[in-house]
N, C-alpha and C positions, 0 to 999 in steps of 0.2 A: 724473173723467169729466164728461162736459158734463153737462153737469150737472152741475152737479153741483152746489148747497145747495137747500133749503130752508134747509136738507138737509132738517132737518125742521120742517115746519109747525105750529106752535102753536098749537092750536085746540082748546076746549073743545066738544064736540058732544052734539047732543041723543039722551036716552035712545034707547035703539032694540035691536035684536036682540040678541044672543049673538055673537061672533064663530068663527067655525070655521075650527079648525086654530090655534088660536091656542097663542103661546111661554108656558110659563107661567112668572109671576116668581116666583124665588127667595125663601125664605121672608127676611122683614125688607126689601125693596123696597117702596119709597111710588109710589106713580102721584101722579105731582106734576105740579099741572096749568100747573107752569111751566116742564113739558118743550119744549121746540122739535120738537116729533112730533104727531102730531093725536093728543088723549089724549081718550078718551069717558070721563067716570066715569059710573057707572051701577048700579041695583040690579040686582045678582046674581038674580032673583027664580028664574029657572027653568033655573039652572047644572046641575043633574039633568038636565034634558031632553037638554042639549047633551055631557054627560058622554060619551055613545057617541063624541063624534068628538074632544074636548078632553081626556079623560084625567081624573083625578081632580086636583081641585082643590087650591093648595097649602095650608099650614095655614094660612098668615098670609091667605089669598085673594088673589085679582086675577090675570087673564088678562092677557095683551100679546101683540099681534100686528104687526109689519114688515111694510109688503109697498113698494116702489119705488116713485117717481111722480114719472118723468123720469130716469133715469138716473142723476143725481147728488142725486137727492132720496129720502129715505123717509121713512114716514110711521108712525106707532107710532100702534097703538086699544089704550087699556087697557081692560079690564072692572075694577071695586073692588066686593065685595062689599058690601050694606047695611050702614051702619054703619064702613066701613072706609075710606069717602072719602081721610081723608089723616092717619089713625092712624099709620101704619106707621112703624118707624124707619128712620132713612134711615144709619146712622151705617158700616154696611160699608164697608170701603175701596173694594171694587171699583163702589162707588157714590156715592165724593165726586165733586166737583168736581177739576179737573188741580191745580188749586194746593194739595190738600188732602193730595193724589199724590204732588207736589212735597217737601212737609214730612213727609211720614209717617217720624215715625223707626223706625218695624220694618221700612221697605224698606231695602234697602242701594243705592247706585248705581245698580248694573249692575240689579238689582228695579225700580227707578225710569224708569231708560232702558229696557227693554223692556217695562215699563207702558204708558206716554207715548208710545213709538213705536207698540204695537200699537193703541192711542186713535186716534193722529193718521193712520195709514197708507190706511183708505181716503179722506180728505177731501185728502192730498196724491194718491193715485192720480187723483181725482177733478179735482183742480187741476191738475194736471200732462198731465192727457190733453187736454184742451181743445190745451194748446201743441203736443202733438203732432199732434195732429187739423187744426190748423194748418196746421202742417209737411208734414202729407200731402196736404191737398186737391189743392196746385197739379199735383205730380205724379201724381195720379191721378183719382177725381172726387168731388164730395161726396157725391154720393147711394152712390157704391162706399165708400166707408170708414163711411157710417153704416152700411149691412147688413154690413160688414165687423166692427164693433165688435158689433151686435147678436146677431147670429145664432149666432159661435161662444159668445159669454159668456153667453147663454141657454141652450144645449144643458148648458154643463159644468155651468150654479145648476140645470138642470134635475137632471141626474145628482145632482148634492151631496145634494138635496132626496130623492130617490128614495132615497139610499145613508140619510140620517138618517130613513128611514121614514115620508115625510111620503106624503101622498097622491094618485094623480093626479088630474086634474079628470074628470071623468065628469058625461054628462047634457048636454042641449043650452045649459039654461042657464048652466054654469059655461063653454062653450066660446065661447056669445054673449058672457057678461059679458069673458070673456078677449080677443077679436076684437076687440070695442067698445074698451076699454085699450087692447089693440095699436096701434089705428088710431091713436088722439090721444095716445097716453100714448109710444109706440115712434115710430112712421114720420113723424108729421107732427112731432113734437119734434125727434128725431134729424134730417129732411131740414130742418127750418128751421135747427136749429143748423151744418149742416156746410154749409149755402148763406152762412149769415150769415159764418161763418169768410170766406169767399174776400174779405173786404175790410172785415173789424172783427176788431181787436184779439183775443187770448184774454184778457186778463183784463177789457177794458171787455164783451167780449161774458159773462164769467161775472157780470159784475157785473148786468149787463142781466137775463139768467135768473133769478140768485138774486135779484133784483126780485119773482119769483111770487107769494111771501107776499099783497103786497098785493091781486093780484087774486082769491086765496083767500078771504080774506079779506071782498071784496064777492061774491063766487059763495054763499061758508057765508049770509051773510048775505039772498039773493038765493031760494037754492035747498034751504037746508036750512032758514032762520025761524033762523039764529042771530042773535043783537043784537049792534049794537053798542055797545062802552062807549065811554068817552071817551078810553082812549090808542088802541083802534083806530080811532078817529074819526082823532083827532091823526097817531098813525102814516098813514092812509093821508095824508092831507093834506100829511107831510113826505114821505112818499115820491115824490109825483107831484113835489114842488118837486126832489128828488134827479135824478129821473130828466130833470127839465127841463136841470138842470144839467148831466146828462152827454152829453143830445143836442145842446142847443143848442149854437151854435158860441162861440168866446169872446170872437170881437169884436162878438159884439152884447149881449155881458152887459156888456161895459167899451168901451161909447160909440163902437166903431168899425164898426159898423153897427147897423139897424133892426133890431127884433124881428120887424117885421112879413115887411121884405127876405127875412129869411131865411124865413119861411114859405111867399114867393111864389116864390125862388129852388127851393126844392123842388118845390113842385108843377109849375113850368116846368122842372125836370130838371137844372137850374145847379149841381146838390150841395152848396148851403151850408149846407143846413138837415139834415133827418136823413137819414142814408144809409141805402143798398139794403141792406147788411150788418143795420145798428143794427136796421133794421124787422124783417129775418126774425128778429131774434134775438129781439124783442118779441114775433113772432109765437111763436115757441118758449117764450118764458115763459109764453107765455095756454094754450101746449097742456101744460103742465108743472102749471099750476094747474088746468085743466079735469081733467088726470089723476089730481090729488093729491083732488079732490074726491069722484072715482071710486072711490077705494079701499077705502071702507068698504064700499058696496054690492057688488064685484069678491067683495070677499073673505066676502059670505056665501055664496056659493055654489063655494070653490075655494080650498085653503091658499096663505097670502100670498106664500111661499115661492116654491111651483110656481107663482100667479099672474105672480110677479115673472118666472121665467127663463122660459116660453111666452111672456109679451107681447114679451118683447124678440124670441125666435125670432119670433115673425110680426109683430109690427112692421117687421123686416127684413126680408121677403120683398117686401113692396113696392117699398121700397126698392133690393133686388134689380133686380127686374123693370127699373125705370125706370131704372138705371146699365146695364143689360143695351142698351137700345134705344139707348144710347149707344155700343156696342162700335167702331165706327168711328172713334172717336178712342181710346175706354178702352181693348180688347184690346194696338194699341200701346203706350200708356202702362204697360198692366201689364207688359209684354215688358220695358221695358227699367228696370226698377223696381228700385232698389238694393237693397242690403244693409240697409244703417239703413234701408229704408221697411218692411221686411218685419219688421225689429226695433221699430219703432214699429207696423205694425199689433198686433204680437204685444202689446205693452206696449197698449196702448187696449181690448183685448179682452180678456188676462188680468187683469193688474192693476188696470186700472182701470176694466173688468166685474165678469169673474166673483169676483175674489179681492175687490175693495173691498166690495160686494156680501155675499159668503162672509164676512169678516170683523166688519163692519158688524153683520150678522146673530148672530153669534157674542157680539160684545161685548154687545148688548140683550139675548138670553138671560141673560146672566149679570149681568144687573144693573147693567150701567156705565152706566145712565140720565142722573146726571148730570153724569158725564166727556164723554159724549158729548154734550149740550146743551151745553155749553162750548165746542166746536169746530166748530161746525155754522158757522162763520163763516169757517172758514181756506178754504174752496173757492179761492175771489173772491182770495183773497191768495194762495194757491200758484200759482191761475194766473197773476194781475198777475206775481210774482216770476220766474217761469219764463220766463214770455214778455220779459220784460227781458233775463234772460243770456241763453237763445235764441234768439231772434229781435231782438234789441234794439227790443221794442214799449214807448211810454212812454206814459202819460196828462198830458194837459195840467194846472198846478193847477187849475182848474175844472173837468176831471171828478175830479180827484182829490177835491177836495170834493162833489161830485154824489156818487161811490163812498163818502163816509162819510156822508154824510144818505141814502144808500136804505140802505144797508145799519145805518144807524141806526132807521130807521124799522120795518124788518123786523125789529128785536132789540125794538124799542119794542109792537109787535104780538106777538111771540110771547114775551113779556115778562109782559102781563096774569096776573091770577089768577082761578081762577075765579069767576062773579060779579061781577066787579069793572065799573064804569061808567066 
């Protein structure tokens, strides 16, 4: 999905509340704070108090809580009991690493291949949507396929959430803090990414998004008092050099024009500098990251769950609204709307909604912590690859290396330990 990485954002954050509604880990699960998930470790002090809405604590301790931030991003808050920081053994299978997966001799094959696949399945849905999303814009409109992908795949995580007995939101502030997400976390994400589509790549534009990290990064640091050390220093500094690299054009990194040329060609509207696509999709990463910061606050007042499938339903509703005052070109456009678009909305809202989503979810309950940290990076490459055979979209070698110094940079940042300078 467009989204679609942080996936998840690697962020040690400061003490603070109890989380409510949270997943709880599986006895023998470590909160390892070099998840790629925003992970809090924190003293447990007043785990009683919260008990009426979390349930009884497991033996080993430690709460974890999912909730989305940006569609193809989620975000993991652990709670670690006093004393249990980073005790825990980490040694279950369904909690190595893919390569650790890979070698296990008590799986057989066929155990291996639908391990690895069920791991890998929401990050290719995730990958793979963007290309569709694509595909769909020209025949119908962007702002119609973003409420298009939201609205149903929110209803169904809504149901899922409802059917595993989670909670609804209740109370004004759980419906403000939900609203507020919607707006920057749903419609302004989703509407800058399906604008940016109509004339940027799917995979230079997932590369652009899963850029977010870094702006997390300076916001945690900005708005929550977290510090930085020295690879998040380093990281962002490679990342801005990444992202130079994948907007700038390539004849001015290799002597066949000005740096400067191309800064003035942009602003006078000549297109040699960054384009109208590149921008909205920049703009989608800063509302990806502004959401991804949102999450901890979202989810004290509303289970992360139901947070995630409401913001997406009203996210979309704007969205909505605004492809609606469009009906004069959209109404025919949907009239004469093929087979395969109606098979590709279907795929961008199922699969790479509500099921990436649904399964995503599934895998962190149980523990596949750090299976899933391992693959939080194939977004950006299922899309590139997709959009190759489908579309025959390529990158030039110079963003091909722009695409491995950000997305270097963003492993280099969500990398850290905690503490660490």
């Amino acid at each position: 999905m467009a989204a679609p990485l942080t996936v998840l954002t690697a962020r040690m954050g400061r003490p603070g509340p109890p989380p409510r509604g949270g997943v709880r880990l599986p006895r023998g699960t470590a909160a390892s704070p070099r998840l790629p998930g925003r992970v809090s470790a924190r003293a447990d002090t007043d785990a009683s108090a919260d008990s009426a809405v979390q349930g009884p604590a497991p033996r080993d301790g430690g709460e974890m809580e999912c909730a989305a931030a940006g569609m193809d991003s989620v975000v993991c808050d652990i709670t670690v009991p006093e004393g249990r920081e980073g005790g825990a053994s980490t040694s279950r299978p369904d909690n190595n690493s893919l390569t650790d997966i890979l070698a296990d001799p008590s799986l057989d094959v066929l155990a291996k291949t639908l391990t690895v696949g069920n791991l890998v399945s929401p990050f290719f849905f995730w990958g793979t949507s963007m290309v569709v999303m694509k595909s769909l814009v020209p025949h119908t409109s962007g702002l119609f396929v973003g409420a298009a992908r939201l609205i149903p795949a929110g209803f169904l995580l809504v149901l899922w959430a409802a059917l595993d007995g989670r909670k609804m939101p209740s109370g004004a502030k759980a419906w403000g803090a939900i609203a507020l997400f919607a707006l920057i976390d749903g419609a302004m994400f989703q509407g800058f990414l399906t604008e940016g589509l109509k004339t940027t790549s799917a995979g230079l534009g997932s590369v652009i998004i899963d850029s977010q990290p870094l702006s997390v990064a300076l916001l945690s640091a900005v708005f929550l008092g977290e510090q930085l050390g020295g690879k998040a220093v380093t990281g962002l500094l490679v990342g801005v050099l990444g992202l130079l690299l994948l907007e700038v054009p390539s004849d001015a990194l290799t002597g066949g024009g000005s740096l400067g040329g191309v800064w003035i060609d942009t602003i006078e509207g000549r297109g040699a500098g960054l384009s109208e696509g590149d921008a909205w999709m920049l703009l989608s990463a800063q509302s990806m990251a502004v959401g991804t910061v949102m999450v901890p606050w979202v989810c004290r007042f509303v289970d992360p769950v139901m947070a995630t499938g409401w913001h997406m339903v009203l996210g979309g509703v704007p969205l909505a609204f605004l492809a609606a005052r469009e009906a004069d070109t959209l109404l025919p456009a949907l009239a004469a709307i093929s087979p395969e678009d109606l098979l590709g909305l279907a795929y961008v809202t199922v699969l790479g909604g509500a099921a990436g989503y649904g399964i995503f979810f599934y895998n962190a309950s149980k523990g596949n912590l750090t299976a899933l940290s391992s693959l939080t990076f194939l977004t950006p490459v299922f899309a590139a690859t997709a959009g190759y055979f489908a579309l025959q979209e390529t990158l030039s070698p110079v963003q091909l290396l722009g695409a491995s110094v950000t997305l270097g940079a963003v492993f280099l940042i969500n990398s850290r330990k905690e503490g660490e300078e």
